[in-house]
C-alpha positions as CSV (number, residue, x, y, z in Angstrom):
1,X,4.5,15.5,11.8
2,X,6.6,14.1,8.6
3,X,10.0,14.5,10.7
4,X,8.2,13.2,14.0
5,X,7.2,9.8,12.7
6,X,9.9,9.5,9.8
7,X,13.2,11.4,11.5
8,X,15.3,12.9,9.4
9,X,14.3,14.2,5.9
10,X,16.5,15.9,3.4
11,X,14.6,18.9,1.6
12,X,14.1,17.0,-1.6
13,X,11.9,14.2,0.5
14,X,10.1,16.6,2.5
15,X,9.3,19.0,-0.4
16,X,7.8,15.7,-2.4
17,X,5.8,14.7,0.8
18,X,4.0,18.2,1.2
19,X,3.8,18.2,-3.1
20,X,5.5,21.7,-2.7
21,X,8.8,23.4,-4.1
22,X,12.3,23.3,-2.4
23,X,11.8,27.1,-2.5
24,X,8.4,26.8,-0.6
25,X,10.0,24.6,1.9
26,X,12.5,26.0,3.1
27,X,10.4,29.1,3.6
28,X,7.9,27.4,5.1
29,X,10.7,25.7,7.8
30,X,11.9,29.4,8.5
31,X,8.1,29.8,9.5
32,X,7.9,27.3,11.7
33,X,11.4,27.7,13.4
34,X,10.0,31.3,14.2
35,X,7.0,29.7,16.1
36,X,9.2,28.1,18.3
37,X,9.2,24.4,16.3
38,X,12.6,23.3,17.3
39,X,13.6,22.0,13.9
40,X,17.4,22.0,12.7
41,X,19.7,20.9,9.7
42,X,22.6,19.3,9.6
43,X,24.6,19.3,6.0
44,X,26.0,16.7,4.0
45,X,25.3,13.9,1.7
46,X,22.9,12.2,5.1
47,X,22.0,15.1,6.5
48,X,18.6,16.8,6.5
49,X,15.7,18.1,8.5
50,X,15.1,16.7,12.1
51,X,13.2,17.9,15.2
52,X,15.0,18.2,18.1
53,X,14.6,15.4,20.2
54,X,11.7,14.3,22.6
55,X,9.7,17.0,21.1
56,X,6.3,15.9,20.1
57,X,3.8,17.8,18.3
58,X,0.3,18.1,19.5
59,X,-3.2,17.1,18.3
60,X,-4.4,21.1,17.8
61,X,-3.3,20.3,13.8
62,X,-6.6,18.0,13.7
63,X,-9.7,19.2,11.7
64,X,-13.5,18.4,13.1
65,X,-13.7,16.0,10.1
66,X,-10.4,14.1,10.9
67,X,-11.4,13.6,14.5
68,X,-14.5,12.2,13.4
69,X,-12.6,9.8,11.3
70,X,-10.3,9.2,13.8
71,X,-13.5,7.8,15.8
72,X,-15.0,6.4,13.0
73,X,-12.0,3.9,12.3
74,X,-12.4,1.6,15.6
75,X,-13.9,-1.5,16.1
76,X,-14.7,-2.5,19.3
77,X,-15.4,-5.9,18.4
78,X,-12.3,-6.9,17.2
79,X,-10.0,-4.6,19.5
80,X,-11.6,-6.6,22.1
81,X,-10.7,-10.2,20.2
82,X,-7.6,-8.8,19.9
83,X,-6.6,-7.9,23.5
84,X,-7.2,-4.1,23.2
85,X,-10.3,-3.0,23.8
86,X,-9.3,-1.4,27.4
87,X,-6.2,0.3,24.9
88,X,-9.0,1.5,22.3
89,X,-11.2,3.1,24.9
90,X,-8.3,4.9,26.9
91,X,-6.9,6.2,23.3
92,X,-10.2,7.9,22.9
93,X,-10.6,9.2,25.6
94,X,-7.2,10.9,25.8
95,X,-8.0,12.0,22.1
96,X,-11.5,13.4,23.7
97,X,-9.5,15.8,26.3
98,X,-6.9,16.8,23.9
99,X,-10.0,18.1,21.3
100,X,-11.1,21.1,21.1
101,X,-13.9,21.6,22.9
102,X,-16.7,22.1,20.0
103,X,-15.4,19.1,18.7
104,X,-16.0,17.0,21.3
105,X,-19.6,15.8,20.8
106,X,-19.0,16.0,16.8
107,X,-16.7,13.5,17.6
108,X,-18.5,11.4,19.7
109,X,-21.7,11.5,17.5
110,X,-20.1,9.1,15.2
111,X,-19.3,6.6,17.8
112,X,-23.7,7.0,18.6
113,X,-24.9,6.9,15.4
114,X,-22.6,4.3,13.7
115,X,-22.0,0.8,14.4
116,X,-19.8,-1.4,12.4
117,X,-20.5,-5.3,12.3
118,X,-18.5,-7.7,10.3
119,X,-20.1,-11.1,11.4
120,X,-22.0,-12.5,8.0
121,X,-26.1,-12.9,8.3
122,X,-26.7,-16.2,10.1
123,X,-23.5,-17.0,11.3
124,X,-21.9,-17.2,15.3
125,X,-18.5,-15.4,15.9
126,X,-15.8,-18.1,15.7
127,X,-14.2,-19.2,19.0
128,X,-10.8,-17.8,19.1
129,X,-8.7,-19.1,21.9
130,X,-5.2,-18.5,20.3
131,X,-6.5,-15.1,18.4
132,X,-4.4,-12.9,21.2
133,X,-1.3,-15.2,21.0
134,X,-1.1,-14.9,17.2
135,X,-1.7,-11.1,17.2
136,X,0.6,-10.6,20.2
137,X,3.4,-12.7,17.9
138,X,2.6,-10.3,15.3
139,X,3.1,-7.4,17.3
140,X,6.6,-8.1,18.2
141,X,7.9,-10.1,15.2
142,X,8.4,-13.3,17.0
143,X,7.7,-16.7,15.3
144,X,5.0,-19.7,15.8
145,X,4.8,-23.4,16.1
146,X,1.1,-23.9,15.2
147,X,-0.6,-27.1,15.0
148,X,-3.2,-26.3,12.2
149,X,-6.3,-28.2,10.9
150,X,-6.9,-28.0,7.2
151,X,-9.3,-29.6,4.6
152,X,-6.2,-32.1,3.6
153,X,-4.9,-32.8,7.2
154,X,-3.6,-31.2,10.4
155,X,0.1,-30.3,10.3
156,X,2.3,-29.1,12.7
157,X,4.6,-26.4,11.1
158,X,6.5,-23.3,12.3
159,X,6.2,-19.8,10.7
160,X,6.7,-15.9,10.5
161,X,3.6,-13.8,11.4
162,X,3.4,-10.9,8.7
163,X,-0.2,-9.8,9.1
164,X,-3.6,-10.5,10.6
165,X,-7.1,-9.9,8.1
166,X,-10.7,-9.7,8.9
167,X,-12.7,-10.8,6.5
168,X,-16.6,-11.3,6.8
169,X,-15.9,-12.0,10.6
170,X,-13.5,-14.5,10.3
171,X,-9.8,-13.8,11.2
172,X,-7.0,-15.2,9.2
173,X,-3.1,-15.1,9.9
174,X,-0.9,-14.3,7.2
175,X,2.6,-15.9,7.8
176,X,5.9,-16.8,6.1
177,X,7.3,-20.2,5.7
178,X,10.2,-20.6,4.2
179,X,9.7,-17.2,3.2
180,X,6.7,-17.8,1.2
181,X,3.5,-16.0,2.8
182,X,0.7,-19.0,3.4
183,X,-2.8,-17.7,4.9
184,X,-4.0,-19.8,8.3
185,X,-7.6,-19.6,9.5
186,X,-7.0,-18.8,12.9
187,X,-10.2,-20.6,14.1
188,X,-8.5,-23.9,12.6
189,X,-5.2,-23.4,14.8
190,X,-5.5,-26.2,17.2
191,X,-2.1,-25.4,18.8
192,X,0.2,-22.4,19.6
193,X,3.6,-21.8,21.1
194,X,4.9,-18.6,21.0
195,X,8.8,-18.7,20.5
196,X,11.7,-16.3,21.1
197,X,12.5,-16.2,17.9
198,X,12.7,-13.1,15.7
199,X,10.4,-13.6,12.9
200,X,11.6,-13.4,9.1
201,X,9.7,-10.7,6.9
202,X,10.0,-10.9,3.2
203,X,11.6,-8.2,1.7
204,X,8.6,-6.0,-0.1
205,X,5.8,-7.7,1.3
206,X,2.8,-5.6,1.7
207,X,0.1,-7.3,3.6
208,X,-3.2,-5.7,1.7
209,X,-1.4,-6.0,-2.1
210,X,-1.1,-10.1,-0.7
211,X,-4.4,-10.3,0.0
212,X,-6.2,-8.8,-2.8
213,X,-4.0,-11.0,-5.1
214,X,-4.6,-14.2,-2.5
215,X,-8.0,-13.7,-3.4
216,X,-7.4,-13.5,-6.8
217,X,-5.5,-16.5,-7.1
218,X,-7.7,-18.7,-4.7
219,X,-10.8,-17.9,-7.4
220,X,-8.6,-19.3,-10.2
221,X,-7.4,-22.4,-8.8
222,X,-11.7,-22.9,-7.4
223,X,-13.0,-22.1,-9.8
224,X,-11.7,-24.6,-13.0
225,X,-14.5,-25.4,-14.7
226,X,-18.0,-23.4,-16.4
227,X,-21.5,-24.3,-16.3
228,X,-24.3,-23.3,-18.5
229,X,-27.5,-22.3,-17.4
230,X,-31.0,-21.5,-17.8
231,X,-32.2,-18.6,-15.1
232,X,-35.8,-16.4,-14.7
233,X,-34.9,-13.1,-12.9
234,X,-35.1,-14.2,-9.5
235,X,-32.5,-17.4,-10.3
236,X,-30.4,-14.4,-11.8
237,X,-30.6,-12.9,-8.6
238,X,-29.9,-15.7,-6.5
239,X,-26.8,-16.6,-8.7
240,X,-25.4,-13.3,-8.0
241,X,-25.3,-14.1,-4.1
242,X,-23.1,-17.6,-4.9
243,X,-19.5,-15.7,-4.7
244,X,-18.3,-12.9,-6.6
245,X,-16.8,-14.8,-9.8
246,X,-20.3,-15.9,-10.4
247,X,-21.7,-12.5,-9.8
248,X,-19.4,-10.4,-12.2
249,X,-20.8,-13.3,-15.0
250,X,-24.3,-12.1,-14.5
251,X,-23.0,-8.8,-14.5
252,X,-22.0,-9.6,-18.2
253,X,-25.5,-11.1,-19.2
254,X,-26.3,-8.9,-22.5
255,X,-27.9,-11.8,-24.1
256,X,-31.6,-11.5,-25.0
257,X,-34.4,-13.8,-22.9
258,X,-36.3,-16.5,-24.4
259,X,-40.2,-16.4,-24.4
260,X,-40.2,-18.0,-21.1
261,X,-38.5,-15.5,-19.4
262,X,-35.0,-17.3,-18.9
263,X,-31.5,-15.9,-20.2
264,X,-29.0,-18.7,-21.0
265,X,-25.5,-17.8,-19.3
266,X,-21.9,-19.4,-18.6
267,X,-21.0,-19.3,-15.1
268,X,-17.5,-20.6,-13.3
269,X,-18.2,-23.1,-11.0
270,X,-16.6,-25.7,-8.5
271,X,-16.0,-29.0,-8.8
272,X,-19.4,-30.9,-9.8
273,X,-20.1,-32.2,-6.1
274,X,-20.2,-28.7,-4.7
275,X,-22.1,-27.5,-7.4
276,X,-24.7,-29.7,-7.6
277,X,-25.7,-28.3,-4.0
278,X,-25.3,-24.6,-4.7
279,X,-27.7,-25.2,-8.2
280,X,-30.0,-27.5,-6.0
281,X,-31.1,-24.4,-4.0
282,X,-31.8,-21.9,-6.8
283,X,-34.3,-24.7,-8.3
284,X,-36.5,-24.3,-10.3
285,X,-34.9,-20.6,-10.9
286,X,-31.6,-22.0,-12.4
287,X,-31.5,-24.7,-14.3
288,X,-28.0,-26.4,-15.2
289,X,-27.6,-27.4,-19.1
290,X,-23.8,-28.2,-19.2
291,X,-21.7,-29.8,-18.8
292,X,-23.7,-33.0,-19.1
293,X,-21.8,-34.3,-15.8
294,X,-23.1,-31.4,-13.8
295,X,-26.9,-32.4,-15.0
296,X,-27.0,-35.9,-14.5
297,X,-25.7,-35.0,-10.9
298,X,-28.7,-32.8,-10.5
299,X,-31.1,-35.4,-11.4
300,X,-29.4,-37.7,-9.2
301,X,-29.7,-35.6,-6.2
302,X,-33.3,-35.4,-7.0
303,X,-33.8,-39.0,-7.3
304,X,-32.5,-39.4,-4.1
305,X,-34.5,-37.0,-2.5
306,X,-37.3,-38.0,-3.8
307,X,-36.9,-41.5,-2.6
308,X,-36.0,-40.2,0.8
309,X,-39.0,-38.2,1.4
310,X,-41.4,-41.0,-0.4
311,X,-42.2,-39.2,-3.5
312,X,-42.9,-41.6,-6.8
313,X,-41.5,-39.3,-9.2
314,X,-43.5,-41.3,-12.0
315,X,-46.6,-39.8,-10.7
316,X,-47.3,-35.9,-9.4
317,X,-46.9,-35.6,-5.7
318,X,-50.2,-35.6,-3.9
């Protein structure tokens, strides 16, 4: 299977690949040629191990547990966004015939008893009109014009597909521009023309090391400035639900409680707006000390609710 999907391999290569010795190797190429695997070596500094070719192996090398995984790996949800659901179902199928026949209902007792969704609690799957142009550019390395609609303003720009990511339901486009990957929210494309131009790929890029550090990065630049804060145990669990910066600092919480239950803390935050709201709905559970901006915005909220809804707040409410 190394030499079907890589081509030719020198014995060095394929003995590091199997974490075997040259020795072993060879011997084990000897075995196979007697089994009527039409492998052959050519000599010389590019020469190596190849199959002949058109030869393909066949799916007999699978074990119960990796056809389950095999099965276990789709999503019908998003092959389907994607344009390939009839594709996903037909490769199944075909991998259903070619199985073993004990395996067969192993197989498809994952499909039963396992069901994968990615949309977050309380939220509607995002409309995704362009979502099969984007992946279809992705597919064959062509580049974009999108008109996109961002938090600054909507630009018009075009790029290099690299990648698409699903994250908590929502699909984003990772793409060069000026070969520098950016990350588009492909519900806020307004616009797409796909062009018949070959798209440019960094050199090294690796689309799951760029994410993980995306992420990373986008927490740093968010997240500027710390709060302290008074919480009772269910305002510690409710902070731990705001994002995952704030939940890895109540992760770190060793300090004792005071005799009313509450453990002071320093937690990252957003600017002072956004985090007003976020502390408004953990009240009376969280209570924010510092900085002294962050608390007078608090009250002021309050104020202002109050008023709205009536309340004196120089008297208890009735």
């Amino acid at each position: 299977m190394l030499l079907e999907t890589r081509g030719r391999m020198n014995a060095r290569a394929l003995a590091g690949a199997l974490e075997v010795s040259v020795r072993t190797l060879y011997r084990d190429v000897d075995q196979l040629t007697a089994a009527g695997v039409p492998i052959f070596a050519e000599r010389g500094r590019s020469g190596g191990f190849q199959l002949l070719e058109g030869w393909k192996t066949t799916l007999t090398g699978l074990t119960a547990s990796e056809a389950q995984a095999v099965f276990l790996t789709g999503l019908a949800g998003p092959a389907a966004q994607l344009g390939l659901g009839a594709q996903v179902e037909t490769a199944k199928l075909k991998l259903l015939t070619a199985l073993p026949a004990p395996w067969r209902e192993d197989a498809q007792r994952i499909s039963s008893r396992l069901h994968l969704d990615p949309v977050d609690w309380y939220r509607e799957p995002e409309p995704l009109p362009h979502l099969a142009t984007v992946a279809a550019a992705v597919w064959n390395e062509r580049q974009l014009t999108i008109r996109y609609e961002s938090w600054k303003a909507t630009a018009r720009r075009t790029v290099s597909p690299l990648g698409l990511v699903l994250k908590a339901g929502a699909w984003y486009l990772v793409a060069a521009v000026d070969d520098k990957p950016r990350t588009y929210r492909i519900s806020n494309i307004m616009q797409v023309d796909s062009l018949q131009v070959h798209a440019r790929r960094p050199r090294k890029f690796e689309l799951a090391r760029y994410w993980t550090e995306s992420i990373r990065r986008f927490e740093r630049e968010l997240y500027q400035e710390q709060a302290v804060v008074l919480a009772t145990p269910a305002g510690l669990k409710g902070l731990r639900y705001l994002s995952s910066a704030v939940a890895r600092a109540v992760a770190d919480v060793k300090m004792p409680r005071r005799r009313d239950g509450r453990v002071k803390l320093r937690i990252p935050i957003e600017p002072i707006e956004h985090a007003t709201g976020q502390l408004l709905r953990l009240s009376p559970q969280v209570e924010a000390i510092e900085p002294l901006a962050l608390r007078q915005s608090v009250l002021v909220r309050l104020a202002q609710t109050c008023r709205l809804y009536g309340v004196d707040t120089a008297r208890p409410a009735a």
